[in-house]
PQR file of N, CA, C, O and H, with PARSE charges and radii, in Angstrom:
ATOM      1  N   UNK A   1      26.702  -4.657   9.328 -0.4000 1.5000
ATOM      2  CA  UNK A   1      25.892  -3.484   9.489 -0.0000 2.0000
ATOM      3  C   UNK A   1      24.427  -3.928   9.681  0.5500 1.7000
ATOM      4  O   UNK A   1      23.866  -4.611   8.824 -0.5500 1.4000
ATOM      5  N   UNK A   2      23.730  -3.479  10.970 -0.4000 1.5000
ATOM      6  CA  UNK A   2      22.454  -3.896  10.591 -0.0000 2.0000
ATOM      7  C   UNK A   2      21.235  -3.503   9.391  0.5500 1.7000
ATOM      8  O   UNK A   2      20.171  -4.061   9.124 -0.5500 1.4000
ATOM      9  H   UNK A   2      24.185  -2.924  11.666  0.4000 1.0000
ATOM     10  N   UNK A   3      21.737  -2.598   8.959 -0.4000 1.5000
ATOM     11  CA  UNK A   3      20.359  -2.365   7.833 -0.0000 2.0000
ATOM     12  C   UNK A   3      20.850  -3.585   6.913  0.5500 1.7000
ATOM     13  O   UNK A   3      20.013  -4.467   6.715 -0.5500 1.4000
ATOM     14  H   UNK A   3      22.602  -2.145   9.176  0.4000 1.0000
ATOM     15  N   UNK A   4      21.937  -3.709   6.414 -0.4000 1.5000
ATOM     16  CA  UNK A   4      22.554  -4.975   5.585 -0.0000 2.0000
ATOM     17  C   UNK A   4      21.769  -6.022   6.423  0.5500 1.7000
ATOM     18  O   UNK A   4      20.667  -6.338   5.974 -0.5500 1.4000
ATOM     19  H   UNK A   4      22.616  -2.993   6.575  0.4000 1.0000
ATOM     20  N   UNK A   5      22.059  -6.428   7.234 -0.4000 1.5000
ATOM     21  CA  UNK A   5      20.912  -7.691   7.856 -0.0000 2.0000
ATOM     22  C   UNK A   5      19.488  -7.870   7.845  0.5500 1.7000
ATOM     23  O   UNK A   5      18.825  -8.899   7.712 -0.5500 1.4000
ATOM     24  H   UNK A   5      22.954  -6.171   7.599  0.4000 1.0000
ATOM     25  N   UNK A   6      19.155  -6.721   8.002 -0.4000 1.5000
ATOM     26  CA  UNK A   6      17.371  -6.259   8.323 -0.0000 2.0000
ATOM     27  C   UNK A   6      16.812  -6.540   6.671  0.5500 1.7000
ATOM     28  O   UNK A   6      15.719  -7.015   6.361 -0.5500 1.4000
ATOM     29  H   UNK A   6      19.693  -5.885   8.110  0.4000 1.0000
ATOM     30  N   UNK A   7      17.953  -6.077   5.706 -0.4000 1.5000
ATOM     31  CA  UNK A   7      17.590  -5.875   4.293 -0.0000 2.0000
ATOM     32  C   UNK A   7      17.627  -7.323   3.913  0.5500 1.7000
ATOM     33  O   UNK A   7      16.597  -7.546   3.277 -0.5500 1.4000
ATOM     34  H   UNK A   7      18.840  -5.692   5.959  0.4000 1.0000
ATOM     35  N   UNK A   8      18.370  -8.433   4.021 -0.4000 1.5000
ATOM     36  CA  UNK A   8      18.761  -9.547   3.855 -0.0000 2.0000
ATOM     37  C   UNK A   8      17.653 -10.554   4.554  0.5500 1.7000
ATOM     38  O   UNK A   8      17.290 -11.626   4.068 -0.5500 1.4000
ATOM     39  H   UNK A   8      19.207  -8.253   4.538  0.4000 1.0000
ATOM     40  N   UNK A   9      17.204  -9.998   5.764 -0.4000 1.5000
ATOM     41  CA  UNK A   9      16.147 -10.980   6.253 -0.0000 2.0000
ATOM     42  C   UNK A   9      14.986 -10.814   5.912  0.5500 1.7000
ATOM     43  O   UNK A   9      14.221 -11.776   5.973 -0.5500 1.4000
ATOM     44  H   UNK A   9      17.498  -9.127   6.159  0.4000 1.0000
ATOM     45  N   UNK A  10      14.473  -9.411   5.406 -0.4000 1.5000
ATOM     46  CA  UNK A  10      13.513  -9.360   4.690 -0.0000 2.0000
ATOM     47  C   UNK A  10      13.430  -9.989   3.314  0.5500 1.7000
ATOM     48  O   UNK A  10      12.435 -10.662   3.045 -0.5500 1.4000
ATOM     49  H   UNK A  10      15.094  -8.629   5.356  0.4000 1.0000
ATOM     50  N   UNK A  11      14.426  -9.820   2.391 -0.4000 1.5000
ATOM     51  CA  UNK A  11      14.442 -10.696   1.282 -0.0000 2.0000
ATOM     52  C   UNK A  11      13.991 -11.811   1.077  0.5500 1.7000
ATOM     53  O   UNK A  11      13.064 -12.154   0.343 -0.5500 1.4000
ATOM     54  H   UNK A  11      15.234  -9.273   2.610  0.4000 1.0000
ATOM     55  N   UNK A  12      15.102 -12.804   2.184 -0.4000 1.5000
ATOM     56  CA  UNK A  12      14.627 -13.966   2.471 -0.0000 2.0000
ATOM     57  C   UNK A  12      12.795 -14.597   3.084  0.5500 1.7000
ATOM     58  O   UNK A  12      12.174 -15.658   3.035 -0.5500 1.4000
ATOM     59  H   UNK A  12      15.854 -12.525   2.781  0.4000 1.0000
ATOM     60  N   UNK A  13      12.531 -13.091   3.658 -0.4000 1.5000
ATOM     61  CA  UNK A  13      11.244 -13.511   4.129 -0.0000 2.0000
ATOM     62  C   UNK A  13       9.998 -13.445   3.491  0.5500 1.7000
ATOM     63  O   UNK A  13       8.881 -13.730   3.924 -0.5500 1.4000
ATOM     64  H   UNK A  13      13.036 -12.228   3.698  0.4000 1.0000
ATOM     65  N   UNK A  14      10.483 -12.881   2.011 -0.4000 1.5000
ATOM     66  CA  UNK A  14       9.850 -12.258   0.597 -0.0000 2.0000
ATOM     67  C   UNK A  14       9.410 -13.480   0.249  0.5500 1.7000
ATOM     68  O   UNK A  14       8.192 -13.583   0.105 -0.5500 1.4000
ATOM     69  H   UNK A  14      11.391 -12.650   1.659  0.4000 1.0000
ATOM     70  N   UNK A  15      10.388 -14.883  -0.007 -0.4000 1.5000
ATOM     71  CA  UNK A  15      10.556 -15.933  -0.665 -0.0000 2.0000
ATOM     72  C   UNK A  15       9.564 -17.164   0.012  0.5500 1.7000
ATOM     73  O   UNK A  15       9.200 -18.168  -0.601 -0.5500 1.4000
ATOM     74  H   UNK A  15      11.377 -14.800   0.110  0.4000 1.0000
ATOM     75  N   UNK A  16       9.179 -16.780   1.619 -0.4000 1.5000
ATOM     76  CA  UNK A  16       8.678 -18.025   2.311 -0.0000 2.0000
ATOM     77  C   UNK A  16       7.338 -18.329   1.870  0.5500 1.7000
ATOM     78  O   UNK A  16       6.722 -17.613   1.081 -0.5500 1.4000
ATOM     79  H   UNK A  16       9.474 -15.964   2.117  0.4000 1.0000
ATOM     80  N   UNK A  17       6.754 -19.705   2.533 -0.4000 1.5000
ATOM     81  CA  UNK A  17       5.722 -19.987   2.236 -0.0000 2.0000
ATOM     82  C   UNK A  17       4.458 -19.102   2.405  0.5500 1.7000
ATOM     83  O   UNK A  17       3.498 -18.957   1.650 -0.5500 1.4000
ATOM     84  H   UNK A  17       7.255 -20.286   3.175  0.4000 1.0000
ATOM     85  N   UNK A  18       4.857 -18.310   4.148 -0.4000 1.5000
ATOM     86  CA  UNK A  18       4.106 -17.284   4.601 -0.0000 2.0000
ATOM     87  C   UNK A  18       3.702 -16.323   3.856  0.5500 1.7000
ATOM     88  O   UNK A  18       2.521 -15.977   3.883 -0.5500 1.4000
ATOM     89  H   UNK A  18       5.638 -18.429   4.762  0.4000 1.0000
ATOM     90  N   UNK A  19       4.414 -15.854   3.233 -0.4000 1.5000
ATOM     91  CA  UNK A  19       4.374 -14.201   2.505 -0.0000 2.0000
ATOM     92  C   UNK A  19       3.825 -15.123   1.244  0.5500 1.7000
ATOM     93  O   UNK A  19       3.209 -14.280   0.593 -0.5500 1.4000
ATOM     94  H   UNK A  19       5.373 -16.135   3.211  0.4000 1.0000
ATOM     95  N   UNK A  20       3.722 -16.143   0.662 -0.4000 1.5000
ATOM     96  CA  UNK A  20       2.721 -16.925  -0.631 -0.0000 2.0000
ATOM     97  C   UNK A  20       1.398 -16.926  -0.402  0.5500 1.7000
ATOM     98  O   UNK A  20       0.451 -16.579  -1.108 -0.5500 1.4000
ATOM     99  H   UNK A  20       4.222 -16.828   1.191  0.4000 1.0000
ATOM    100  N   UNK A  21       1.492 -17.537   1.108 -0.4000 1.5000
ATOM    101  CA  UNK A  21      -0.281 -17.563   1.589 -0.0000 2.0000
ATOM    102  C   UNK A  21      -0.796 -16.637   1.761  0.5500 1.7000
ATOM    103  O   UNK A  21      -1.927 -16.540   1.284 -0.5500 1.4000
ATOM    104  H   UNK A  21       2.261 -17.819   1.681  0.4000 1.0000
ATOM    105  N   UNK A  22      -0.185 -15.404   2.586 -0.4000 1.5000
ATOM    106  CA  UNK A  22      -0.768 -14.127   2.185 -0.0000 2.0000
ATOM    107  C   UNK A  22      -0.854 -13.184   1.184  0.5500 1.7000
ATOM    108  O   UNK A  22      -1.113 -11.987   1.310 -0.5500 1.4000
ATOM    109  H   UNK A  22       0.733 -15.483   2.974  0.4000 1.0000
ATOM    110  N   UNK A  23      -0.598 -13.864   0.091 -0.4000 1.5000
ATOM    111  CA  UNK A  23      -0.714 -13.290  -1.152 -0.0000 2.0000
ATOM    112  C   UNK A  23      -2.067 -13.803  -1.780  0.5500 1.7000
ATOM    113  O   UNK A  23      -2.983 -13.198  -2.337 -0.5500 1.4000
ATOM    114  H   UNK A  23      -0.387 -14.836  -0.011  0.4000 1.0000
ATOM    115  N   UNK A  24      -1.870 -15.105  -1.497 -0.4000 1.5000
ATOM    116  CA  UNK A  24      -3.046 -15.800  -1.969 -0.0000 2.0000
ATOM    117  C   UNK A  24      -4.495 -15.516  -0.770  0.5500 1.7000
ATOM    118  O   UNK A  24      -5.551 -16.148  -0.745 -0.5500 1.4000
ATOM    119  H   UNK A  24      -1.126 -15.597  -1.044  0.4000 1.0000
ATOM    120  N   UNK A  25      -4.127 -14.521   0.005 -0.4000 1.5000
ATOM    121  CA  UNK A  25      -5.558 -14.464   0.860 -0.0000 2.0000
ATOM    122  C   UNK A  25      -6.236 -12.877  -0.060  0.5500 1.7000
ATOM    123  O   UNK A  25      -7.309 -12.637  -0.614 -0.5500 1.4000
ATOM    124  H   UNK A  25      -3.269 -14.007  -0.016  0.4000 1.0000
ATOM    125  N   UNK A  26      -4.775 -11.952   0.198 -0.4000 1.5000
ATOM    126  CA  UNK A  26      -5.237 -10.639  -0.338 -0.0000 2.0000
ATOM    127  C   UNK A  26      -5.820 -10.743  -1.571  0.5500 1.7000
ATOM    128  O   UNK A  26      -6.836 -10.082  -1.787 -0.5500 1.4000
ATOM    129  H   UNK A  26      -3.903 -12.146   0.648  0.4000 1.0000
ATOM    130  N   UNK A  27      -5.234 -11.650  -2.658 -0.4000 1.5000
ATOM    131  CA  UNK A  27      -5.839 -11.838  -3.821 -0.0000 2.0000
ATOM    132  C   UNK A  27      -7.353 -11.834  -3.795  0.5500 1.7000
ATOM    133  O   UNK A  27      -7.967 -10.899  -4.308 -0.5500 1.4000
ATOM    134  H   UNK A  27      -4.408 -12.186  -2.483  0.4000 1.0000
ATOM    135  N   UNK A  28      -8.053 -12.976  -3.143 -0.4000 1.5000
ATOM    136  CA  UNK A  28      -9.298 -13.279  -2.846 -0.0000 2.0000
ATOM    137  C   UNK A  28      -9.779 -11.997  -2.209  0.5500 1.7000
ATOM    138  O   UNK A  28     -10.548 -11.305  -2.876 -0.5500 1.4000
ATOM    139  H   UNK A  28      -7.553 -13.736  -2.726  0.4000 1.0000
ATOM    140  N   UNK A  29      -9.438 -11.606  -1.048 -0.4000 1.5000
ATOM    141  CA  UNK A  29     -10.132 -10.754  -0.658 -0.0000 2.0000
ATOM    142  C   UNK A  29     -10.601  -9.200  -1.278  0.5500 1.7000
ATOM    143  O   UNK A  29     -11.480  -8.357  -1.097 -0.5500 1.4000
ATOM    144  H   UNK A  29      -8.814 -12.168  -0.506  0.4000 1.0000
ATOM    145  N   UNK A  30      -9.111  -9.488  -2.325 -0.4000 1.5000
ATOM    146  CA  UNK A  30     -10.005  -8.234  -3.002 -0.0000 2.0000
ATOM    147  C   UNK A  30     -10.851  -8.783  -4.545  0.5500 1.7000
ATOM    148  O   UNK A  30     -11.276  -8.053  -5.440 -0.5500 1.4000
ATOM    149  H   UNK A  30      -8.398 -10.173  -2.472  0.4000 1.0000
ATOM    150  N   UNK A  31     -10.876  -9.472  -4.509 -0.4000 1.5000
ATOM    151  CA  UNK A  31     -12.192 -10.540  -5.380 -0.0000 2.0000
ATOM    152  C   UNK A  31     -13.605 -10.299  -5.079  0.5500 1.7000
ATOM    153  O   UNK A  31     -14.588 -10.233  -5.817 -0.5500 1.4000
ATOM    154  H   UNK A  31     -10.532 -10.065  -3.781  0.4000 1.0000
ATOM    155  N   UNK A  32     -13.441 -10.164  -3.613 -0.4000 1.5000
ATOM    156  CA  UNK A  32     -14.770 -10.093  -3.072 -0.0000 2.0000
ATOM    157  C   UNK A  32     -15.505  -9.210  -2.707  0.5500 1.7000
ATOM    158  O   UNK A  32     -14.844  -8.197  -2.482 -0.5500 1.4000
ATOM    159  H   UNK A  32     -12.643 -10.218  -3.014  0.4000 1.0000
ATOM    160  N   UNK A  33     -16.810  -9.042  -2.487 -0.4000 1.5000
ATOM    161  CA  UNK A  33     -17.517  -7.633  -2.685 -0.0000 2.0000
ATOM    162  C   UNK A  33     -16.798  -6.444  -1.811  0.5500 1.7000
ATOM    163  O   UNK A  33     -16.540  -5.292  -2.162 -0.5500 1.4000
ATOM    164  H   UNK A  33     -17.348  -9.865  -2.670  0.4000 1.0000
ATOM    165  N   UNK A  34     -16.576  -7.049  -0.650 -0.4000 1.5000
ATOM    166  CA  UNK A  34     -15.891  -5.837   0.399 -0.0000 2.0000
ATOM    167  C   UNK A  34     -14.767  -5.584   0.006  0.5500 1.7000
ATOM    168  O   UNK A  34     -14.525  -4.382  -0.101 -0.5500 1.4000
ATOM    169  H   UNK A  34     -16.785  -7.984  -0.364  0.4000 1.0000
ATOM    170  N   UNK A  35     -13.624  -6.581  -0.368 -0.4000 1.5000
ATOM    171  CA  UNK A  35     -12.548  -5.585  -1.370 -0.0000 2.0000
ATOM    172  C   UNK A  35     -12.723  -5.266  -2.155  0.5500 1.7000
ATOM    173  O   UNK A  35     -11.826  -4.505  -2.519 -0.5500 1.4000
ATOM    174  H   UNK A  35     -13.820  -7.557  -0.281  0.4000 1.0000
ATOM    175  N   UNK A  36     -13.752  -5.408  -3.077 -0.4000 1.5000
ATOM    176  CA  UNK A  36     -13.839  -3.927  -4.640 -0.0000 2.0000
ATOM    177  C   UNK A  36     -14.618  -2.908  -3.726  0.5500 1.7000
ATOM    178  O   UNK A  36     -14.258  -1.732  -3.769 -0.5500 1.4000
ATOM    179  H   UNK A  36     -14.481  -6.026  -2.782  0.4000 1.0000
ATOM    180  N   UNK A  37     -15.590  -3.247  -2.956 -0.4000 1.5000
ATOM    181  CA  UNK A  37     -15.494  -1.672  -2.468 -0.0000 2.0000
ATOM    182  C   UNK A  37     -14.564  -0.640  -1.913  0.5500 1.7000
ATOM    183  O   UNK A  37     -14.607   0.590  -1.942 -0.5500 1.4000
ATOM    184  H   UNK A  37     -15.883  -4.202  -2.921  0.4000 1.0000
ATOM    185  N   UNK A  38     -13.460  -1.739  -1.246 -0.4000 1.5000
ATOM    186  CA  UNK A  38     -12.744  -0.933  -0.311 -0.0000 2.0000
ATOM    187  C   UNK A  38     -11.626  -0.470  -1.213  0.5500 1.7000
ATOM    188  O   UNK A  38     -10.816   0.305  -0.705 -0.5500 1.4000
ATOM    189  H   UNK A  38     -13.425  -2.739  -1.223  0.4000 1.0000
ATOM    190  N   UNK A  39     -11.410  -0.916  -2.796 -0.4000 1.5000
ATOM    191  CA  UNK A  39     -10.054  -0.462  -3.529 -0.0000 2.0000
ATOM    192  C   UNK A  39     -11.174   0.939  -3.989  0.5500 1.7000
ATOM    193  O   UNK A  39     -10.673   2.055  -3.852 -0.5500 1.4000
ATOM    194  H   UNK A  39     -12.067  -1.546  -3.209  0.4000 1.0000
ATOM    195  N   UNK A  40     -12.831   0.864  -4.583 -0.4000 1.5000
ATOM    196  CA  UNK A  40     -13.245   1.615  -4.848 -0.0000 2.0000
ATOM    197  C   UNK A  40     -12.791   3.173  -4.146  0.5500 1.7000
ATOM    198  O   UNK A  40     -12.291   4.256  -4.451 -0.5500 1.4000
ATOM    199  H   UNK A  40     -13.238  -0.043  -4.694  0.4000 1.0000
ATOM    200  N   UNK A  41     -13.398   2.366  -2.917 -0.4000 1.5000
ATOM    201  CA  UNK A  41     -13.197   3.895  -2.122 -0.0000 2.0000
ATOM    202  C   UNK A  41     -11.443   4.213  -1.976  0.5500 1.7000
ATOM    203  O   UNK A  41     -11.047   5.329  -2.314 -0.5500 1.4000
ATOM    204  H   UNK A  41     -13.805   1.487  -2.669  0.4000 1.0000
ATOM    205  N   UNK A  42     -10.826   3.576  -1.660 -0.4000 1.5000
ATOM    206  CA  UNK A  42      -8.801   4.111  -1.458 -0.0000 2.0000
ATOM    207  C   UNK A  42      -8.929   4.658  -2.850  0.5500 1.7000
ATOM    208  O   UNK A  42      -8.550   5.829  -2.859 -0.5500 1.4000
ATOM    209  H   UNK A  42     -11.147   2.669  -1.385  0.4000 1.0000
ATOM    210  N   UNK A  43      -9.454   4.102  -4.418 -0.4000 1.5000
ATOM    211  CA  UNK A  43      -9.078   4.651  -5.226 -0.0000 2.0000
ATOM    212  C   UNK A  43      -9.906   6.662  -5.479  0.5500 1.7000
ATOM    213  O   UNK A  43      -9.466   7.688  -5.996 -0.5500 1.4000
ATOM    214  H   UNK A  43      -9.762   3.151  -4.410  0.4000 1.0000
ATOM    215  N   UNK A  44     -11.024   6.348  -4.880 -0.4000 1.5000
ATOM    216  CA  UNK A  44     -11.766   7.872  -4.617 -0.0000 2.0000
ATOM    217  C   UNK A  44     -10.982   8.712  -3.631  0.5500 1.7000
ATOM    218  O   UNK A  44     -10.848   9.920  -3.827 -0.5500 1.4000
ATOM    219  H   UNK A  44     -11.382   5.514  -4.460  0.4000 1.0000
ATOM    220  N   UNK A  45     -10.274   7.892  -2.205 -0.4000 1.5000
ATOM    221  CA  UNK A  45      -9.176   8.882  -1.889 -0.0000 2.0000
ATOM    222  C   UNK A  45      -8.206   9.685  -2.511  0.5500 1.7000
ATOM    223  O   UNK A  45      -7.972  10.870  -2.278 -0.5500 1.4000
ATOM    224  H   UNK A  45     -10.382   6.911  -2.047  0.4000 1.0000
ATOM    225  N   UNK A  46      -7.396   8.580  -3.717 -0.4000 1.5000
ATOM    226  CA  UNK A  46      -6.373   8.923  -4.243 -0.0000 2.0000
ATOM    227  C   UNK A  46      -6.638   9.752  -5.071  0.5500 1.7000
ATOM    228  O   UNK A  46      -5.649  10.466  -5.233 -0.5500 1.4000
ATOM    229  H   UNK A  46      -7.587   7.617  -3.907  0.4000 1.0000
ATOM    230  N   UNK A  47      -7.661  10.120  -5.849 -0.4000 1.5000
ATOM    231  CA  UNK A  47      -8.139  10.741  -6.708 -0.0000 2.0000
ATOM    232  C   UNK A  47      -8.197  12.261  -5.866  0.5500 1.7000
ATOM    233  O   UNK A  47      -7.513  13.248  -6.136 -0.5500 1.4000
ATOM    234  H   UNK A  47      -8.464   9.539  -5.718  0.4000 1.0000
ATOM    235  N   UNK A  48      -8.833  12.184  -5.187 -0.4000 1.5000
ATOM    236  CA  UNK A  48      -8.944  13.450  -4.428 -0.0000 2.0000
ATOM    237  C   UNK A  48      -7.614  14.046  -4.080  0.5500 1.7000
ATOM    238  O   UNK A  48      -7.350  15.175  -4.496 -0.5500 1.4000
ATOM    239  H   UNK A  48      -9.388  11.382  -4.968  0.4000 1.0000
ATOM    240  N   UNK A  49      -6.544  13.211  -3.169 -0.4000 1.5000
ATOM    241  CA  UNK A  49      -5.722  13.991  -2.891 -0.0000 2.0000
ATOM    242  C   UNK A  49      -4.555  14.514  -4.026  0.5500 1.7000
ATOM    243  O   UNK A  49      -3.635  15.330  -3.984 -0.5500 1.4000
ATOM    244  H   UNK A  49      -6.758  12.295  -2.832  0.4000 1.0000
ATOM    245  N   UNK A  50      -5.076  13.640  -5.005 -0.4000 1.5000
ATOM    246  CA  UNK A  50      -4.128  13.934  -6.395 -0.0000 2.0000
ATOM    247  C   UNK A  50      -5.029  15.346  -6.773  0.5500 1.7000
ATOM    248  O   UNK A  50      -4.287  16.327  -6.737 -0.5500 1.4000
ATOM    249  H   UNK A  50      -5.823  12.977  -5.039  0.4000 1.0000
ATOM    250  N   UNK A  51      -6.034  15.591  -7.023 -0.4000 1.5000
ATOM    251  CA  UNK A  51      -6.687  16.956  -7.243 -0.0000 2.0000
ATOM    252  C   UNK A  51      -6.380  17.903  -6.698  0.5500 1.7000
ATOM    253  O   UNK A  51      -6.186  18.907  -7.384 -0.5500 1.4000
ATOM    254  H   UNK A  51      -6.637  14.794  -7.052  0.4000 1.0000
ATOM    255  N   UNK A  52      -6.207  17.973  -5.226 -0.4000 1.5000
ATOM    256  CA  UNK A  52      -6.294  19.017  -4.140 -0.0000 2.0000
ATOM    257  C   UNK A  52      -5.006  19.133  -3.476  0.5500 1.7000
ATOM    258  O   UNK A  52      -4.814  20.178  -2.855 -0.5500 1.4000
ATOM    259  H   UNK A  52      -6.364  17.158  -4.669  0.4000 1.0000
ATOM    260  N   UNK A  53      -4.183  18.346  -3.489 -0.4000 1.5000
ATOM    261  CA  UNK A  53      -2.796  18.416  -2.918 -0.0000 2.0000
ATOM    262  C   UNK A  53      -2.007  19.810  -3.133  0.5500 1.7000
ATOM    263  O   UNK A  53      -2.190  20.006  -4.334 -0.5500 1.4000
ATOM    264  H   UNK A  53      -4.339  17.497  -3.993  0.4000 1.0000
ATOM    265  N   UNK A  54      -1.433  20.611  -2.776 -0.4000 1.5000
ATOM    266  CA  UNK A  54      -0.196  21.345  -3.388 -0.0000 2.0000
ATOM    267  C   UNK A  54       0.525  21.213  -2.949  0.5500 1.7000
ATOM    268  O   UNK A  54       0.495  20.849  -1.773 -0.5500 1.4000
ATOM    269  H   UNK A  54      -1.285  20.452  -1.800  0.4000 1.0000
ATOM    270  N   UNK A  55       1.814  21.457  -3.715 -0.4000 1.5000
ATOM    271  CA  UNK A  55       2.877  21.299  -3.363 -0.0000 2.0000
ATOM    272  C   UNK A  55       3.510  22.461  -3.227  0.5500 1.7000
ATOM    273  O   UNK A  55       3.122  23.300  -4.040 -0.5500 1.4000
ATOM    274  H   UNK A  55       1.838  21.752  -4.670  0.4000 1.0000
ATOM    275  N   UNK A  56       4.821  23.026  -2.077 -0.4000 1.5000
ATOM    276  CA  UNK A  56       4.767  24.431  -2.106 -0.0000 2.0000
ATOM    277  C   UNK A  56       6.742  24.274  -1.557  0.5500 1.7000
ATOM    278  O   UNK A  56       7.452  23.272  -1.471 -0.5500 1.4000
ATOM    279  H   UNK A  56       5.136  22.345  -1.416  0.4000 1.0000
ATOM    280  N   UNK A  57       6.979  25.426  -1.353 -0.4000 1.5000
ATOM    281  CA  UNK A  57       8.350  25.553  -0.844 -0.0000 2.0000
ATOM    282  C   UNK A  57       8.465  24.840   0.639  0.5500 1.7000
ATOM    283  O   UNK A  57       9.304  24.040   1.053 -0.5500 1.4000
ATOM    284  H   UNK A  57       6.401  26.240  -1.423  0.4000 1.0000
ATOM    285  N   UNK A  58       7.731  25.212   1.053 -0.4000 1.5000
ATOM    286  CA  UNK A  58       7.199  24.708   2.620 -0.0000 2.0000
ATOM    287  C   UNK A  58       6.934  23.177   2.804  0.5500 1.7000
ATOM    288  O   UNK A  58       7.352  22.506   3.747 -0.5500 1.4000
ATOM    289  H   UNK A  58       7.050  25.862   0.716  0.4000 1.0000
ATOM    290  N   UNK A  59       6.333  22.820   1.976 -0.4000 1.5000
ATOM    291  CA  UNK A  59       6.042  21.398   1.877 -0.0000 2.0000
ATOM    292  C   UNK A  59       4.709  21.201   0.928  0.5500 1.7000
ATOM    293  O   UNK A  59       4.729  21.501  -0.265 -0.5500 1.4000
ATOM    294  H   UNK A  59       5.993  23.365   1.209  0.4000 1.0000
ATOM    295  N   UNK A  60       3.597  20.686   1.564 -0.4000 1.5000
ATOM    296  CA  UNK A  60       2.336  20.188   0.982 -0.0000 2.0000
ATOM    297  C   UNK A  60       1.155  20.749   1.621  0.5500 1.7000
ATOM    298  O   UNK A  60       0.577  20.049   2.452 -0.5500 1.4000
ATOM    299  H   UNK A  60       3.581  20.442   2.534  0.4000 1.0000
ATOM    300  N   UNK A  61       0.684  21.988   1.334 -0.4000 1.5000
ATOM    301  CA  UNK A  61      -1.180  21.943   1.695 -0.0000 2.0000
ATOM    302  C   UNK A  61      -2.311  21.227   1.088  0.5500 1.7000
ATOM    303  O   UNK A  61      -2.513  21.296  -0.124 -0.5500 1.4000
ATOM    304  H   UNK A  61       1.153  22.557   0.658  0.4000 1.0000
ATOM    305  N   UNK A  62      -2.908  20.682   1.719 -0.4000 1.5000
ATOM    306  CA  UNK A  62      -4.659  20.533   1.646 -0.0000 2.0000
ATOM    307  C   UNK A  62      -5.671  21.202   1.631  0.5500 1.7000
ATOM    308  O   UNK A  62      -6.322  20.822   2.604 -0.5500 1.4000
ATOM    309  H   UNK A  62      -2.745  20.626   2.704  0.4000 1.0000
ATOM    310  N   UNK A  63      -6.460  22.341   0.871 -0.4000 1.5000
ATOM    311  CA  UNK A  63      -7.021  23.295   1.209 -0.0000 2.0000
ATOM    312  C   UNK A  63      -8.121  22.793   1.643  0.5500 1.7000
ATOM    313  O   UNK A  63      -8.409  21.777   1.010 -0.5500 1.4000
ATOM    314  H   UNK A  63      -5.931  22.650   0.081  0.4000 1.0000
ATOM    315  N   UNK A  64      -9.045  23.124   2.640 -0.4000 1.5000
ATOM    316  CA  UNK A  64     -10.116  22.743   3.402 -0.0000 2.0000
ATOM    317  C   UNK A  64     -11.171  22.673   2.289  0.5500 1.7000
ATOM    318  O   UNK A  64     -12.329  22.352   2.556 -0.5500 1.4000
ATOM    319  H   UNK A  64      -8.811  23.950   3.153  0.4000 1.0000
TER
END
């Protein structure tokens, strides 16, 4: 089945050296002044849409 494959090669691609080094870049980068600003601000997004969100039968409004 392919999702069984797709799921299996991602796993494996969890484990490589690649997906280490880019762990070890994001780390740093949010170390540094432009990533604490930039979690600052995603975290002032999240805040907001956690305030203002509703949730309804319909789905989700945003009130302007």
């Amino acid at each position: 089945m392919p999702v069984n494959k797709l799921e299996h090669a991602l796993k494996q691609w969890a484990h490589t050296k690649e997906v280490n080094n880019l762990k070890k870049i994001d780390a740093k980068f949010v170390k540094s002044p432009l990533g604490k600003k930039m979690v600052k601000e995603w975290t002032d997004v999240g805040k907001v849409l956690e305030e203002n969100l509703i949730k309804n039968d319909s789905g989700v409004h945003f009130p302007n």
